[in-house]
N, C-alpha and C positions, 0 to 999 in steps of 0.2 A: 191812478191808472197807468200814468208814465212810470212809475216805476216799478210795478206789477208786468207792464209789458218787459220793461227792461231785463227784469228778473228769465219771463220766459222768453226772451231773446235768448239770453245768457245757456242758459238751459238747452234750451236748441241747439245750438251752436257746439256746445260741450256735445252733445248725444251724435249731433250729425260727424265731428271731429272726429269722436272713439268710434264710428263705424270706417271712416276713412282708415284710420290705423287700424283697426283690426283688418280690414282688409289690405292695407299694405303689408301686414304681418303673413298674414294667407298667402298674400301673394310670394313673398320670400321665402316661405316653406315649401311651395311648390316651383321645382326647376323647370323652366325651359327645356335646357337641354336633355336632363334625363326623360322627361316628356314625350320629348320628338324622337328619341333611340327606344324606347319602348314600344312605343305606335309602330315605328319601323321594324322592332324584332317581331312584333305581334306579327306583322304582315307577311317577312321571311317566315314564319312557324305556321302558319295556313297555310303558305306557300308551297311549303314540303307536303303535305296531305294534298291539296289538292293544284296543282296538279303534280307536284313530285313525287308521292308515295304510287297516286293512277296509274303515272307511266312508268316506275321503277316495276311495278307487279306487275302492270299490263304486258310489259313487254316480253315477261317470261311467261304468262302461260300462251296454251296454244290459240289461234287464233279463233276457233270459237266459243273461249270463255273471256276475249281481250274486253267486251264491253260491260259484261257482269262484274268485274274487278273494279272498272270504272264507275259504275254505280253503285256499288259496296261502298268505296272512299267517300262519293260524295253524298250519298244517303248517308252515312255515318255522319259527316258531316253538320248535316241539317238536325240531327236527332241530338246529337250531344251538344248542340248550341241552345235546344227547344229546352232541355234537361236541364243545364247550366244556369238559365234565366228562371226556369222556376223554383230550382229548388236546391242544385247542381255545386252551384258556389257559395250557397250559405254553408250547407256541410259540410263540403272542402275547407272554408274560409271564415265560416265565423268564428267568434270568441271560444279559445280553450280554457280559459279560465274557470276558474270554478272546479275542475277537477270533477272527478265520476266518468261520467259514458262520454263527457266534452273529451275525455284525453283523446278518445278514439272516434268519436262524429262529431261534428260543428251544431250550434243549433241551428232552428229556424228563423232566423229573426232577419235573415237578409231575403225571402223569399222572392220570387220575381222582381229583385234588385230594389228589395225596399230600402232605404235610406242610403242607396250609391248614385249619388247626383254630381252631376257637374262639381260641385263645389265641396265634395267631399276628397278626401287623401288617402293615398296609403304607403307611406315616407314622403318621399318628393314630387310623386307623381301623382295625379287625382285619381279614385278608386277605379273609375269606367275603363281606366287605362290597364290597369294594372287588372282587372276582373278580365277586359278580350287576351292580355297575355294569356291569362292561366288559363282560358276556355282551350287556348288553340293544342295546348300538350292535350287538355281532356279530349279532345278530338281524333289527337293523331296515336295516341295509346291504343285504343280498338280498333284504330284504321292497318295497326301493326299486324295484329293477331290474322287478320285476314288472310295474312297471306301463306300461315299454317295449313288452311281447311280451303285455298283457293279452287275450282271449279269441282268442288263436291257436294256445296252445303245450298240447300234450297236459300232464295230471298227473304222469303218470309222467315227462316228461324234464324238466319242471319240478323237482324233486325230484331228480333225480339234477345236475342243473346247479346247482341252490343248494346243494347240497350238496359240491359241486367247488370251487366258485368258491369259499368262504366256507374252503375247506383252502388251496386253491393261490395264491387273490387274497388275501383279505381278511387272513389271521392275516401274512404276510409283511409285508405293507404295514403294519400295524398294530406288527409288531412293529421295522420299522426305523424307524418313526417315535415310538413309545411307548415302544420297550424298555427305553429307561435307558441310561446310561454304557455305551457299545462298539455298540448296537445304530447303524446306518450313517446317517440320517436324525436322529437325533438329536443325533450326534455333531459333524453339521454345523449345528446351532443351528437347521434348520428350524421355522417356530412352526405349530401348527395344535393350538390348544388342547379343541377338543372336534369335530374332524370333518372339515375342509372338505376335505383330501386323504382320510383316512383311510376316508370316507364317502362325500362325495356326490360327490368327482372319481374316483374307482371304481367305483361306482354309474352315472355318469355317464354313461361311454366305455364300461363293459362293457354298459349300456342301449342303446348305440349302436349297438356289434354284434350284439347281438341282436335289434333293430330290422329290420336289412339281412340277417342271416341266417335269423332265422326267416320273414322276408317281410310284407309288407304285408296286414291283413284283408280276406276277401273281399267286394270293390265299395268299398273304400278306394280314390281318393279322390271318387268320383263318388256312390256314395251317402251319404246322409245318417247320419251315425252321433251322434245328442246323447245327452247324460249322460241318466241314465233318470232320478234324483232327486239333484235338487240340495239338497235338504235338510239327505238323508243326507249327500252334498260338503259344505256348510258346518258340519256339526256335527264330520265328522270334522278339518274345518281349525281350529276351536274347540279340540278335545284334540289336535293338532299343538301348536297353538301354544302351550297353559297349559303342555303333555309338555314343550316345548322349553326352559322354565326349568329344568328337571330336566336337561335333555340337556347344558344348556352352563350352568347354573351351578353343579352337581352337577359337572362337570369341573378346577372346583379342588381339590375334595376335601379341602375343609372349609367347615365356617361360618365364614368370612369375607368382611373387605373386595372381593376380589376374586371371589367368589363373586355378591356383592351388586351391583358394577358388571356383572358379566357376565349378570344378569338385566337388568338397567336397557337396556344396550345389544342385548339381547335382546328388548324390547320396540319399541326404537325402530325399528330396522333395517326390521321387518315391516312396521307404521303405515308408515313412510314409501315402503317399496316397493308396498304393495297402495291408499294414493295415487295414487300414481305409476302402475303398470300401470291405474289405475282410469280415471284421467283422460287418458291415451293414448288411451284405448278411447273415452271421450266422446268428445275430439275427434276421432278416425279413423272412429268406426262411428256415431257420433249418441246411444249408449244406453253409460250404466257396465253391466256385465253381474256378477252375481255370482261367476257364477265367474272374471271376471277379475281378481277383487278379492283369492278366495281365492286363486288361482294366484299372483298377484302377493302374497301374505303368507308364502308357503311359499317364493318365493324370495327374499324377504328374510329371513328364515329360515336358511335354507341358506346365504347368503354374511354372515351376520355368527359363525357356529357356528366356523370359525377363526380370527377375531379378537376373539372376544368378552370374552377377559382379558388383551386387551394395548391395546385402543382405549377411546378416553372416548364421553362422548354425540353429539361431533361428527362424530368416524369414524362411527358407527353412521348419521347423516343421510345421507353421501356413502355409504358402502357399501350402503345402501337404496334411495338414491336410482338409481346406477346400476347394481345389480341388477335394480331393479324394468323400467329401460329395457331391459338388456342381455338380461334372463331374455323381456321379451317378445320382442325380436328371435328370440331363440332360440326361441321355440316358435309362431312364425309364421313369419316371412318366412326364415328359416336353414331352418328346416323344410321351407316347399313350395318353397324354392331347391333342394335338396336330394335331395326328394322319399321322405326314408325315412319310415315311418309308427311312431314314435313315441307309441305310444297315448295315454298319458297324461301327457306332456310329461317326462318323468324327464330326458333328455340337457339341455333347455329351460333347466328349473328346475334342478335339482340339480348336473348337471354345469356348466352355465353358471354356478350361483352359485357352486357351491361354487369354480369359477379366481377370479370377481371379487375374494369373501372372503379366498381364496389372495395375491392378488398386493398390493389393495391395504390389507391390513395392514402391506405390508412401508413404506409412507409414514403410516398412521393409528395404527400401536404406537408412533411416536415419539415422546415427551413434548413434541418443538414442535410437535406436531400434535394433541397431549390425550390424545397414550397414556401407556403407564406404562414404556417402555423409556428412556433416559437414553442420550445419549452413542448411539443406534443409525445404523449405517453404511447408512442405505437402498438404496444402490442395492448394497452388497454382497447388504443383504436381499433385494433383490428375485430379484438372482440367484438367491440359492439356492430362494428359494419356487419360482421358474418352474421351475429343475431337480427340484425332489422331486415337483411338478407335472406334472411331463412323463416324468420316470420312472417313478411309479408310473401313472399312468394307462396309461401302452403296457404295462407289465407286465400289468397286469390284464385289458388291452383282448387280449395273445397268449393268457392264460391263457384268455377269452372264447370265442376263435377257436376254438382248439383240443378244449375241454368240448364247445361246439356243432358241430365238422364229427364230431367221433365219435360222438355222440347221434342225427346228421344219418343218416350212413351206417348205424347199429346199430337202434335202435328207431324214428328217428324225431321227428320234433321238433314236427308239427301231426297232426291227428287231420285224415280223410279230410273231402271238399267235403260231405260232406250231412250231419256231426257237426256241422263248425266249423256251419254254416247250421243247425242244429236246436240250437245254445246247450253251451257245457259244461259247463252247469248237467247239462244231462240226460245229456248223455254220456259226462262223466266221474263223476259221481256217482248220476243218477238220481234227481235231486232237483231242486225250483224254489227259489228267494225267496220266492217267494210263492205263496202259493194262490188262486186267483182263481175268486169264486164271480158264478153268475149275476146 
């Protein structure tokens, strides 16, 4: 019996042993620090949607659509978190392996966070962490588009279109391009390190159709339509921009070196586009305007978010530099060329920077040009950028079509001529901004 006990002494002690080690192994696989800078960029990246996307929109339209913009953001919000947990992030994120329809959807096998615990990973950080990252871009993607179709589009199709687009657009796109080994975008070396297809050229082109489909505001473009507070517009371009070090250096997914450049070149890109769009405006109109200044930071923003971990400080000038010019083309003169009404400049800025970002990292990632790629074949690069470019954007742009001509036909996509004209502030909610006393 003593030495029958002894035996499972023995035994014991071995089994309890190799759980300590396995879990000191676990525990060295997962960093600390890249941990704590994730949770933090997660936080800066909600940040931006709510409340810095509220008050960058809010504060351009006029004052009886200010609270409608506000509850677009944050209803978006709520719905693509609901989405994300049941079903949202398996298909963005599960296994591409295997090949077939995985290169282009995830399966199901992560549904309502099945097997993402505490004590699960995904490199250094544990899954939960790395799953509220990638919620908070699926969030702020459809929070973009909004501000295309701002006080024209009823709540209710609002909501059933963000809620479409972000199943049928955003998670496919995301996932041929994020999903790892076998997913189709990936596999073709595509770079877009925190957004510039996956976001804002999505956003962009689906903003565009919904521009032309849900139609122009009424007395667009002959009446005068100005931002109601700029204020609110530059505070929210303030928490864009601080948000955006979360958005795109939070996209390496850890505390590191390249974490560290892809703030740095995140700072610059902006500075030198809202420059840039600043002093166009001087010498075109006589006066820098503030909101040219913001508009012009936000799309240097946007075109350095998929180069910002593969270019040095230099790309980050030129990629600034010619967003700042190209994003104003785009939200002027392309614009009333054009004639679609574009509320809030989304196709301008977002779509237009997000190609610039797209195309010329494929020459500023090069290490003879001060990026961090070695030995890169650019014009192969560039090929594939324009095609993941132009693939997903037409995907997104039919998925667009399609949400709004049935919404069109079914319920409806603007609220009758003497709602939109009485603000949907009051008509869709019943509520103002503000209370205005004598």
């Amino acid at each position: 019996m003593r030495a029958g006990g002894w035996r499972l002494g023995r035994w014991c002690a071995m089994f309890a042993g190799g759980l300590f080690l396995a879990q000191r192994a676990h525990a060295q696989e997962i960093s600390a620090g890249d941990t704590a800078w994730i949770l933090t960029a997660s936080a800066l990246v909600l940040f931006m949607m709510i409340p810095g996307l509220a008050m960058f929109y809010g504060g351009l339209v006029r004052v009886k659509n200010v609270l409608s913009v506000y509850m677009q953001c944050f209803v978006i919000a709520a719905i693509v978190t609901v989405i994300w947990v049941a079903f949202g992030y398996s298909l963005a994120f599960g296994s591409a392996e295997g090949g077939g329809i995985r290169a282009f959807i995830g399966p199901m096998s992560k549904v309502f966070m099945q097997g993402v615990t505490a004590d699960s990973a995904w490199g250094t950080i544990p899954e939960p962490v790395f799953f509220i990252f990638q919620l908070t871009f699926a969030i702020i993607t459809p929070g973009l588009i909004v501000g295309a179709f701002a006080e024209r589009m009823k709540f209710s199709a609002m909501i059933i279109f963000s809620a479409l687009w972000v199943i049928f657009g955003y998670l496919p796109v995301a996932h041929m391009v994020w999903g790892g080994e076998g997913a189709y975008f990936y596999d073709k070396k595509v770079i877009d390190f925190a957004g510039g297809i996956v976001v804002h050229i999505t956003a962009g082109v689906s903003a565009l159709v919904a521009a032309i489909m849900v139609g122009k505001r009424r007395g667009y473009p002959t009446s005068p339509m100005p931002p109601h507070n700029m204020t609110m517009t530059l505070t929210g371009t303030a928490m864009l921009w601080v948000g955006w070090f979360g958005f795109n250096g939070g996209s390496a997914l850890a505390a590191n070196g390249t974490a560290g450049m892809a703030i740095v070149v995140t700072q610059i890109s902006p500075s030198v586009a809202a420059l840039t769009w600043m002093m166009i405006e001087w010498v075109r109109i006589g006066k820098p305007s503030a909101l040219g200044f913001a508009t012009g930071a936000i799309a240097g923003l946007a075109a350095i978010t998929p180069a910002a971990g593969s270019v040095g400080p230099g790309g980050a000038v030129i990629i600034g530099l010619v967003s700042g010019i190209c994003c104003y083309l785009g939200a002027t003169t392309i614009k009333r060329r054009f004639g679609y009404d574009d509320s809030l400049d989304v196709v301008g800025v977002h779509g237009v920077g997000g190609i610039v970002g797209t195309i010329l990292l494929s020459v500023f990632a090069s290490d003879r040009f001060g990026g961090t790629m070695a030995n890169l074949d650019i014009a192969a690069q560039l090929q594939t950028q324009i095609f993941a470019a132009v693939a997903c954007g037409a995907w997104c742009a039919v998925v667009s079509v399609v949400i709004l001509g049935v919404l069109r036909a079914t319920i409806g996509l603007r609220p009758n001529s003497e709602h939109e004209m009485m603000g949907l502030d009051q008509c869709d909610h019943g509520e103002t901004g503000y209370i205005l006393t004598p």
